[in-house]
Every structure is written in C-alpha cells, then in structure tokens.
N, C-alpha and C positions, 0 to 999 in steps of 0.2 A: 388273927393274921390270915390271908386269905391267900394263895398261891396259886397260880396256874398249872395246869400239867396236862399230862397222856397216860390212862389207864391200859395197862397191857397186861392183864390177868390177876395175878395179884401184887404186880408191880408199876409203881409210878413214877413217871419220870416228871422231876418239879422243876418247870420254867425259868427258876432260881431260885439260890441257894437258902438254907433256911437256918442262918446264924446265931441264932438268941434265943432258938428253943436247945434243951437236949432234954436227952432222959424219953419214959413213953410220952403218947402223946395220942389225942384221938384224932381221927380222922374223917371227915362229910364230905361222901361221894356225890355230886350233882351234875348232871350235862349242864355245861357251860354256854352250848347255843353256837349257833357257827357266828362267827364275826364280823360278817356281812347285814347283820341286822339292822331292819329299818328303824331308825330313830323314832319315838312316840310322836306322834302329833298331838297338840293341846286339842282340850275341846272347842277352843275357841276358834282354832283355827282349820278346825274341820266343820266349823257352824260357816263361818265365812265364807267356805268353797261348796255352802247346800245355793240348789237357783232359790228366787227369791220367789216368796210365797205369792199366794192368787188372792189371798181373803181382806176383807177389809178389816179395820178397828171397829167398825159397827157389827158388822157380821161377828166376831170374835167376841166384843160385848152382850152382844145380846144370844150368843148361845151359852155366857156365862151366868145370865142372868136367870135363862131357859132353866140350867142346872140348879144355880141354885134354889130357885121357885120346886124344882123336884123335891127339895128334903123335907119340905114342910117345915115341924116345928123342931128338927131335930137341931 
C-alpha cells in the first residue's frame, strides 16, 4: 500500500486514511518529487524532434565497411 503524506519530524501526516492495516507496521521514507513534473518523453519521440542528419547511406556504408576491414580475422 503506498500512501501519500508530509514528514514533520518524527511525525506524518497520511493524505488518507489507512483502513485495512493495524497493529505495527513498517515504514519507507522517500521524497516524492514536486508534482509539477515533466512527463517522460519516449525515445522515439525525442529521436523525431533531432534535425535531420547530413550523411548519406553510401557514406554511412562504407565507413561500415572501413570498420569492419579493421578487425581482421577476429
């Protein structure tokens, strides 16, 4: 169960009420992060908004080719 709140020293106060638990109980302190946070962007849609490249398919080939002529026999 995960619950919202405000840490005010050794006390906190829970966003809402927590019904279904009693008895002890453990407790994971985390900052929550302010809630104005910017929603993730995909990768995809941060590849879409790069400008678009200078090189050609031949260029890009044949530095591929360059490489692998590098490894020899490995």
């Amino acid at each position: 169960m995960v619950v919202r709140g405000r840490l005010h020293g050794r006390h906190i106060d829970l966003d809402e009420s927590v019904d279904r638990l009693e008895g002890e109980v453990e407790v994971v302190v985390r900052a929550a992060g302010p809630a104005h946070t910017k929603p993730v962007e995909s990768i995809f849609e941060f590849i879409r908004k790069l400008p678009p490249g200078t090189r050609t398919k031949e260029d890009i080939d044949r530095q591929i080719v360059e490489e692998r002529d590098s490894w020899g026999d490995r």
